[in-house]
C-alpha positions as CSV (number, residue, x, y, z in Angstrom):
1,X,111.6,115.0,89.3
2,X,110.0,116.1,85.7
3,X,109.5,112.0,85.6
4,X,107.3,112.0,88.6
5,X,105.7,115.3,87.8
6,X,104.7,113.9,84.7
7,X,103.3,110.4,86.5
8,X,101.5,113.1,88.7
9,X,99.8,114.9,85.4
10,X,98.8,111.1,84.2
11,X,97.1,110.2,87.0
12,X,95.2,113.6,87.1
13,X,94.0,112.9,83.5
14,X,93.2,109.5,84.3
15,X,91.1,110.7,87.4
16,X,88.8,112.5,84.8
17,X,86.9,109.7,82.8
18,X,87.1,107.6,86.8
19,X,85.4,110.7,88.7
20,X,82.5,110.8,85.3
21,X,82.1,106.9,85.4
22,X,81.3,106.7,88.9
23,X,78.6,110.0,89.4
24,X,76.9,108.1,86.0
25,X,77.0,104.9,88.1
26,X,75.4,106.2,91.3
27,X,73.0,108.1,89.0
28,X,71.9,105.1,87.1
29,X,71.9,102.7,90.1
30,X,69.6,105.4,92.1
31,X,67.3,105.7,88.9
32,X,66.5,101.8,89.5
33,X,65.4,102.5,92.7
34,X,61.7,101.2,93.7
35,X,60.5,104.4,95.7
36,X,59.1,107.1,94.2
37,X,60.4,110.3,94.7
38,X,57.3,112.2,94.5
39,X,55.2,109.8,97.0
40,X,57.8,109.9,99.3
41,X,57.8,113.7,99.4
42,X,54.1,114.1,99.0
43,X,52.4,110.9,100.8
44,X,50.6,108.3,100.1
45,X,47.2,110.8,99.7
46,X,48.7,112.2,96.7
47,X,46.4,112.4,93.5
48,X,47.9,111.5,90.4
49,X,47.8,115.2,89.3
50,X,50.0,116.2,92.0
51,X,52.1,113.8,91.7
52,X,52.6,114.6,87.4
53,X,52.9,117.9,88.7
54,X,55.5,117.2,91.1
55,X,57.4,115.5,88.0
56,X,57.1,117.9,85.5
57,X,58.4,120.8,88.3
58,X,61.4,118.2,89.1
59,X,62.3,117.2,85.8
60,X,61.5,113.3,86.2
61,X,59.8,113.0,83.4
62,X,62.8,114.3,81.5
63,X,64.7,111.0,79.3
64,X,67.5,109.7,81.3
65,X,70.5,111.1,79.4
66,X,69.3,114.6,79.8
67,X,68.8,114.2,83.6
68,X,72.0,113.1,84.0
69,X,73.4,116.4,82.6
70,X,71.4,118.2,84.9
71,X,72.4,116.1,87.6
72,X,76.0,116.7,86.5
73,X,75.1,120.5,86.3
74,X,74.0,120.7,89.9
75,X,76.8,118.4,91.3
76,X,79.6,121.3,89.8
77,X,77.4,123.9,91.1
78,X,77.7,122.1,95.0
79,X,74.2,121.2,95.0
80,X,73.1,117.6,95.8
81,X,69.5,118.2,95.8
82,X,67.4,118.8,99.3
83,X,66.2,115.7,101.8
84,X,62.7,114.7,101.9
85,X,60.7,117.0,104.6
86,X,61.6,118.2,106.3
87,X,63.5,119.8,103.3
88,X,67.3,120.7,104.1
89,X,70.4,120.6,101.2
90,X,72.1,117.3,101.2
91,X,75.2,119.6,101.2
92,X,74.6,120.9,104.0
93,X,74.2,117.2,106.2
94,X,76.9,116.0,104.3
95,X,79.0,119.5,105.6
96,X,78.3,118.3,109.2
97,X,78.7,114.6,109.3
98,X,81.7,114.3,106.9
99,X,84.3,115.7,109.2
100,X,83.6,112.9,111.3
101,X,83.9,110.1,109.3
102,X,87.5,111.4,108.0
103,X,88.5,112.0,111.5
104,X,87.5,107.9,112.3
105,X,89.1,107.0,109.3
106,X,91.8,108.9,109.8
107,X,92.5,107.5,113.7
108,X,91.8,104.2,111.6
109,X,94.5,104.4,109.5
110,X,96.7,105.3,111.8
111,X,95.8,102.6,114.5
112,X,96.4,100.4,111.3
113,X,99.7,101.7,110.4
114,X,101.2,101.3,113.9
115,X,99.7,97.5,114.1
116,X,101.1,96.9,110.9
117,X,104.7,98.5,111.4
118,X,104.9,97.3,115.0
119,X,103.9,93.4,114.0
120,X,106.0,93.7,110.2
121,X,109.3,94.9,111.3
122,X,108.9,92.4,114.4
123,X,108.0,89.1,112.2
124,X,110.7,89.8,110.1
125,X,113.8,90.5,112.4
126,X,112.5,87.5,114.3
127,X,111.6,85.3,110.8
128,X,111.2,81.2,111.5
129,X,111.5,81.9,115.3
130,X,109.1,81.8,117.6
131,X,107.7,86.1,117.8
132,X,107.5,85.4,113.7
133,X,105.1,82.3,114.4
134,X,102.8,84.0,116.7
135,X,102.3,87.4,114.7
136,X,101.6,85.1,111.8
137,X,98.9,83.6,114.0
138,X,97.8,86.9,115.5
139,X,98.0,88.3,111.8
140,X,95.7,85.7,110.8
141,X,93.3,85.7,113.4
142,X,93.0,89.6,113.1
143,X,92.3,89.6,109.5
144,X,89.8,87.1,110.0
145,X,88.0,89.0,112.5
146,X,84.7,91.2,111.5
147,X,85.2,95.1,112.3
148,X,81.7,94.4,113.6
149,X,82.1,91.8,116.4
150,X,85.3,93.0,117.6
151,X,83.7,96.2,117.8
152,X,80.8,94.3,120.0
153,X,83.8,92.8,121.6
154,X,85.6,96.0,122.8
155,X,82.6,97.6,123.8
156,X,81.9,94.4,126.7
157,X,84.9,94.4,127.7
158,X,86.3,97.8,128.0
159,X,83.5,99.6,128.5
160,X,80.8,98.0,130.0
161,X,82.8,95.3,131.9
162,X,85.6,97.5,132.6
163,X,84.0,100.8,132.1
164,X,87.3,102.4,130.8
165,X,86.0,104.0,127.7
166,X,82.5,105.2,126.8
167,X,80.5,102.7,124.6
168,X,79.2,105.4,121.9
169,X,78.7,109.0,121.3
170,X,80.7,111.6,120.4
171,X,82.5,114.9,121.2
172,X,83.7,117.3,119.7
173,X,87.4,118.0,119.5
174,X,86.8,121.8,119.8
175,X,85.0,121.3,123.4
176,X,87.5,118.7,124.4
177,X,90.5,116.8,123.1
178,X,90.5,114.3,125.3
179,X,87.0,113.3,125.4
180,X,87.3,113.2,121.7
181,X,89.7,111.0,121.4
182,X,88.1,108.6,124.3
183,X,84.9,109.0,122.1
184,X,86.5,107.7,119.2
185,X,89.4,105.1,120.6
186,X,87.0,101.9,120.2
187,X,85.5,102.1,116.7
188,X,89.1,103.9,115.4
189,X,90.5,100.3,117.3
190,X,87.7,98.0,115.7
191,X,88.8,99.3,112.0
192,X,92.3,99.3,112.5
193,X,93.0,95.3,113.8
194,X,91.9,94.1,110.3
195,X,93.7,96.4,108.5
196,X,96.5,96.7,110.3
197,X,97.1,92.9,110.4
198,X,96.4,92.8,106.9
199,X,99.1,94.9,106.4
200,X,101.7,93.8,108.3
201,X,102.0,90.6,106.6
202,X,103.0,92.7,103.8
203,X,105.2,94.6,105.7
204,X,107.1,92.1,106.9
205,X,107.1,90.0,103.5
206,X,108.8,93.2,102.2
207,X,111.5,93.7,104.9
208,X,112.5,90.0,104.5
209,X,113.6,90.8,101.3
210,X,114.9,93.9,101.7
211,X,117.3,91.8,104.9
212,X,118.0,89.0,102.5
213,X,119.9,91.8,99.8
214,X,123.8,92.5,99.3
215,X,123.6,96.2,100.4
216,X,122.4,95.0,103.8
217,X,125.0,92.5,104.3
218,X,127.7,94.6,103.2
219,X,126.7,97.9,105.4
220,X,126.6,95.5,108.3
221,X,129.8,93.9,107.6
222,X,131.2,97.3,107.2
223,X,130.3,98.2,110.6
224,X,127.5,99.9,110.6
225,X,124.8,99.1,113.6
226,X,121.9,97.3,112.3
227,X,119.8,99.7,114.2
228,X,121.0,102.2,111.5
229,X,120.8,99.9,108.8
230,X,117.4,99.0,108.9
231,X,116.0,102.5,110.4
232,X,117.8,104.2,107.4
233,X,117.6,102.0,104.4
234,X,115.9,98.6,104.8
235,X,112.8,99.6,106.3
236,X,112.4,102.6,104.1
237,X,112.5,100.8,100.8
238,X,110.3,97.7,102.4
239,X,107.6,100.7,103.0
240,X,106.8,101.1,99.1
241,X,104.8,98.3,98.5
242,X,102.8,98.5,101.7
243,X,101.8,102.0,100.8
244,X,100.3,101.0,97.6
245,X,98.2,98.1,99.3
246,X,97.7,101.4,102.1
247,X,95.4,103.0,99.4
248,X,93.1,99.8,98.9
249,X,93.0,99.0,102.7
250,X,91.4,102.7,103.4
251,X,88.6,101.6,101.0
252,X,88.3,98.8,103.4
253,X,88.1,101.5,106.3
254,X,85.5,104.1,104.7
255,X,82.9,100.7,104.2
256,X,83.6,100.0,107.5
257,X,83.0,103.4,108.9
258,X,79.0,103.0,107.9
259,X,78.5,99.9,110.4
260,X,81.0,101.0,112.8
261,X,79.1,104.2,113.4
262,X,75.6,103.0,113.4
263,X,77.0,100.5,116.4
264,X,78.8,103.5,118.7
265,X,76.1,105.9,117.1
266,X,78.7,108.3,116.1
267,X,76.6,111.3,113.4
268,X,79.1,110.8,110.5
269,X,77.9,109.7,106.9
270,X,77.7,105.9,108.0
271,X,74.4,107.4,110.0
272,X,73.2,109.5,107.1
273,X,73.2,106.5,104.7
274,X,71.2,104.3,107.4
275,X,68.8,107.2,108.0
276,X,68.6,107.8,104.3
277,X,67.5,104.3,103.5
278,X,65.3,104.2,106.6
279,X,63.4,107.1,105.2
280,X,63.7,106.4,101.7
281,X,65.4,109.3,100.9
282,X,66.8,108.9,97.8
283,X,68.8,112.3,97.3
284,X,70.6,111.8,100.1
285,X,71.2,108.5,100.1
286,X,72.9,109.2,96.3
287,X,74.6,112.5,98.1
288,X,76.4,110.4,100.9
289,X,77.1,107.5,98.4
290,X,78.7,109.8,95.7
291,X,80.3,111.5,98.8
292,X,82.3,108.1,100.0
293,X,83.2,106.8,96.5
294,X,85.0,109.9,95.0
295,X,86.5,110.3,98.8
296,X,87.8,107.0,97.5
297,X,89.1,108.0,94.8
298,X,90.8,110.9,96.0
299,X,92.4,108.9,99.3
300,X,93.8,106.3,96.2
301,X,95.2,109.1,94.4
302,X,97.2,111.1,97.1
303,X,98.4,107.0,98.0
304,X,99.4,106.9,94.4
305,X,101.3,110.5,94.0
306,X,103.0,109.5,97.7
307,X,104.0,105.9,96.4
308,X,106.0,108.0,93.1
309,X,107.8,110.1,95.2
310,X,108.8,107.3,97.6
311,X,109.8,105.2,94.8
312,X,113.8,106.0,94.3
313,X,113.4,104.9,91.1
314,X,110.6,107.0,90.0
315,X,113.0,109.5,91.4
316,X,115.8,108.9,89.5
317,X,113.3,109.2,86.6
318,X,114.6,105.2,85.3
């Protein structure tokens, strides 16, 4: 345990110089930008004394290195900065559309974990035989597949062919569970068939050779069910390595989540960074940005801590 607790305090450290790399990367990148911050707050009329004014009150004539600190300054305080006019803190419509994106990427993940488990553990019992040869096939097709046009794909056929689910929108959980998750079945589906086939070829990769070691053979032999067996040991210890290919795959999700929402016009920060470019808003634009990447980072590090404590190795502090 003092091994893994240890592996934990690394990775903390670690997350220090990664979390400072990547708010000086979005800052720079933004600087680089070709709109001008004070036009696109005060208009094209402006006079070149308000705009120097504007500057001066805003700190952009400041040298790069020292607006960075203040950047970094205001980002510990909370503060993002404020949205062109109408003028409203970037917090604040991050605050509102950022529980929806986790909850899609959430439902994502899981979709992607049951399509992954489901098609793994399948292809692998069944290995060389005919279910093995079609989930390889299905695998392939799905990974193949844009999240994009399958989500174009879902929404003709089940919900404007077959209107069984609603093609966009959202509701709130609080006003009604069910409508919620109806609201959110489609895109949640359209990120999860990539990922999840993606995965289960991992999956099952790792319960072949978990199936193909001694300790299975001999518990079997012994007379244990193979129910038991693989419920109990195989597929537990074939789950490491998927999880650490989980945390890169939910990367894969959060992009996703931008296009995905702007198609099924869900309000969650894939909207905000399409209405943010569309209005050349550059705070928050760099808000939602920052927002995704160190959710990134975070999502990759709880996969991380998860995959030492699942490791029996790790445990055993070897």
């Amino acid at each position: 345990m003092l091994t893994v607790l240890s592996l934990v305090a690394r990775r903390l450290l670690t997350l220090v110089p990664l979390v400072l790399g990547i708010t000086l990367f979005v800052f720079v990148i933004m600087q680089f930008s070709p709109i001008d911050p004070a036009l696109s707050v005060l208009g094209d009329q402006a006079t070149p004394a308000q705009i120097e004014a504007f500057k001066a009150a805003n700190g952009l004539n400041d040298p790069l290195p020292l607006r960075y600190l203040h950047f970094l300054g205001d980002l510990a305080r909370g503060d993002l900065g404020m949205t062109f006019p109408p003028s409203v803190p970037v917090a604040d419509k991050i605050a509102t559309a950022l529980p929806l994106t986790i909850q899609l990427t959430a439902l994502g993940v899981l979709g992607a974990l049951v399509i992954a488990l489901a098609l793994g553990i399948l292809a692998a019992l069944y290995r060389d035989r005919w279910p093995d040869q079609v989930i390889r096939f299905v695998s392939m097709a799905g990974i193949a597949t844009p999240s994009f046009w399958l989500a174009l794909l879902l929404i003709q056929e089940l919900a404007v062919r077959r209107p069984i689910l609603p093609t966009g929108g959202y509701v709130n959980p609080a006003d009604s569970v069910s409508l919620w998750l109806q609201s959110l079945a489609l895109p949640a589906l359209a990120l999860a068939v990539p990922v999840g086939c993606s995965l289960a070829r991992i999956v099952r990769t790792s319960m072949v050779e978990e199936l193909d070691k001694d300790y299975v053979r001999t518990a079997v032999g012994a007379g244990l069910p193979p129910r038991v067996v693989i419920g109990r040991n195989v597929l537990r210890n074939a789950l490491v390595n998927p999880l650490t290919a989980l945390g890169l795959r939910i990367g894969y999700l959060i992009g996703g989540t931008v296009v995905i929402e702007a198609i099924f016009s869900l309000p969650g920060m894939g909207t905000q960074i399409m209405s943010a470019v569309q209005q050349n808003d550059t705070a928050l634009a760099q808000g939602t940005v920052l927002t995704i990447a160190l959710g990134f980072v975070l999502v990759n590090l709880v996969v991380d801590i998860l995959y030492l404590f699942a490791n029996p190795r790790l445990r055993g502090g070897h």
